[in-house]
N, C-alpha and C positions, 0 to 999 in steps of 0.2 A: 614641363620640366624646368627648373628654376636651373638657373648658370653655375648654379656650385651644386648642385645636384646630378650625381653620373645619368647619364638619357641617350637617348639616340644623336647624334651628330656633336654631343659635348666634346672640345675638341682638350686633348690631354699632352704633353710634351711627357716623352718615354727616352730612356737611357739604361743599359744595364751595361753589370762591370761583369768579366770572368777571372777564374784565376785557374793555372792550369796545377791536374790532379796528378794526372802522368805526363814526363816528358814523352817526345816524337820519339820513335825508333828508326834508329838511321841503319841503312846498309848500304852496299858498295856495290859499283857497277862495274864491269869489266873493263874497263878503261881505266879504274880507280877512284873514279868519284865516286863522294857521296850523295845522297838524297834519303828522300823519308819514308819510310818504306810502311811508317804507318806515323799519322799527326799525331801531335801532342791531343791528350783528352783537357778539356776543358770543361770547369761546372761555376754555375751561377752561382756569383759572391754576393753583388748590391745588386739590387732595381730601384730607380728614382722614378717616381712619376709626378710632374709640377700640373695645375692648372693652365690652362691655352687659351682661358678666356676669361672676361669678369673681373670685378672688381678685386678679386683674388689672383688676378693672375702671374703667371710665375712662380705662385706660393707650390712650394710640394704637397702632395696630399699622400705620397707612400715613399720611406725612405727606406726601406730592408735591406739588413745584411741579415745571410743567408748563413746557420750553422753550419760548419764544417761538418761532414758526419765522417770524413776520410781525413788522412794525412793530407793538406795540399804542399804541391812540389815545387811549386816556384807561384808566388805573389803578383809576378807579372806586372809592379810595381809600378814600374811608367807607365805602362798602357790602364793601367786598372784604379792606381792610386790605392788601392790596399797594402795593408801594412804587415806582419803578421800581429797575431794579438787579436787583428779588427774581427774574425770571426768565432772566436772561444767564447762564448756566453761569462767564463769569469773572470775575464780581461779586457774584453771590449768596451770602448765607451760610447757604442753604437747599440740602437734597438736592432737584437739578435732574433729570428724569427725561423721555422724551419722551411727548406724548399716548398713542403705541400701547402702552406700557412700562405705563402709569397702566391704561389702558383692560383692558387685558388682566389686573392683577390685582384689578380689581373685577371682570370676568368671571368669574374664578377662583372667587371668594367667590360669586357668585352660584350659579353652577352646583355649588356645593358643599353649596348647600339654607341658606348664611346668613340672614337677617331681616335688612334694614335699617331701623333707625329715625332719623328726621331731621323737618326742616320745612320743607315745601314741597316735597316729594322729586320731586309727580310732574315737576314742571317744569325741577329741576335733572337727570334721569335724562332727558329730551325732552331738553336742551340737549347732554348731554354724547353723546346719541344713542346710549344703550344699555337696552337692553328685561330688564324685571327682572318676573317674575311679581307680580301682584295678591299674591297670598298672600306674601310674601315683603318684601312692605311695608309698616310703621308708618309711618303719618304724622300727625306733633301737631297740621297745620293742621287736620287731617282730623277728628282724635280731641275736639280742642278746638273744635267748629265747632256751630252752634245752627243749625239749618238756616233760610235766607233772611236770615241775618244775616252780618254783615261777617265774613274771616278776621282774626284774632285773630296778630299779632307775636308770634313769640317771646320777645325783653324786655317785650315784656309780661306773657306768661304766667308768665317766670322772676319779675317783678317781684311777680307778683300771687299764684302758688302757692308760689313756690321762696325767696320775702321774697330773690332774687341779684338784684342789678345786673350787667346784662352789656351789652359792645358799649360801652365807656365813649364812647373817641373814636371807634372801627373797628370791625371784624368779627376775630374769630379761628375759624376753621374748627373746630380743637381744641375750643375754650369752647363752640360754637354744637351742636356734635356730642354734648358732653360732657352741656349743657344737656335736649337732646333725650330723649336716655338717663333723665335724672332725669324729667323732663316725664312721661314711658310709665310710668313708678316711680307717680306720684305720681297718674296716672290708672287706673293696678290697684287702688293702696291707696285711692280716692273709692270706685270703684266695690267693691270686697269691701266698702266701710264704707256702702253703698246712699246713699250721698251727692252720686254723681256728678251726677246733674241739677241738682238745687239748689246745686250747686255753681257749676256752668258757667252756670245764671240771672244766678245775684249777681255772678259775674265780668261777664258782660255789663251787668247793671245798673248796677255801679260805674264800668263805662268807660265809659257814657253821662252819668255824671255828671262825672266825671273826667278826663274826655278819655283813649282809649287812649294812653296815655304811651306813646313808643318808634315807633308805627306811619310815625309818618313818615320817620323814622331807618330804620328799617330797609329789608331788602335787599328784604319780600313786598311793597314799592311796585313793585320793578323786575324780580325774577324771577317775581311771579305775575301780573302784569298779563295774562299771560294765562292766569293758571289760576282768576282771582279769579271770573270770570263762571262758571263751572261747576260 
């Protein structure tokens, strides 16, 4: 299997965006507060998938935005970097493509023995409701995680090992995918350098001093909320 060719262990950097279709439904508890008494629904907008290796690498090989086939209810904006417009097929200036179109060539890749690497994967692969092997998955929340301790933001991590600012105003799928890729890079070359523990100390030490810069801004408030407890 040749390095730009999908195969078994090609390694891919993955990103997808949501935008939510229905808001949360909130109710009230006898006390008076509220809470959510059911989440907002959420449906896949963009999937980015770049290259993870080769002389291509970084390059994207899948950029889809996903038609809207419903009204969507909020753009989710910050977190998504979608706009409205980006998914009407006669407004967007994005290749518009339908969920089964999308769905079916990350099946492809999967079942072709690819590696995804991303962050927060398992939860955005739960959403998009496609079942991708243990083995077959890099994930940085995962790789970057102290166990019993908080996950760890991607701008943060890019901020704190990759010296990038990323996510200025929004999210780019591309960037976030791209990031990911360097992330896995940057956690081979700790560990061959027997550094990686005391590495991932000091990063947590520094954000408790520091405040995790980025955690709030980003997307693992809203896509891990349920993955954050596990």
């Amino acid at each position: 299997v040749g390095e730009d060719t999908p195969g078994p262990g090609v390694l891919l950097g993955i990103d997808a965006e949501f935008v939510s279709l229905a808001p949360a439904v909130m109710a009230m508890r006898d006390d008076g507060s509220e809470y959510e008494s059911v989440p907002a629904r959420l449906g896949l907008a963009r999937v980015s998938v770049v290259r993870g290796q080769g002389e291509q690498k970084l390059t994207p090989i899948i950029d889809d935005y996903i038609r809207a086939v419903e009204p969507v209810h909020d753009y989710l904006t910050r977190f998504s970097g979608l706009v409205p417009g980006d998914l009407d097929p006669a407004s967007s200036p994005h290749f518009i493509t339908q969920l089964k179109h999308a769905y079916l060539k990350l099946r492809y890749l999967i079942d072709a023995g690819c590696i995804f690497i991303g962050h927060g994967l398992k939860q955005d692969f739960k959403m998009i409701n496609i079942v991708v092997p243990p083995e077959q998955v890099i994930d940085t929340v995962e790789l970057f995680h102290f166990k019993r301790q908080r996950k760890l933001s991607l701008k943060f991590l890019a901020t704190y090992l990759l010296s990038e600012d990323i996510q200025g105003e929004t999210h780019d799928s591309i960037e976030d995918a791209r990031t990911a890729i360097k992330l896995y890079e940057k956690y081979l070359d700790l560990q061959a350098r027997g550094e990686f523990e005391q590495e991932l100390l000091e990063m947590y030490r520094y954000g408790k001093i520091h405040g995790f810069k980025g955690e709030t801004k980003d997307e693992d408030g809203m896509k891990q909320s349920a993955s954050v407890g596990d």
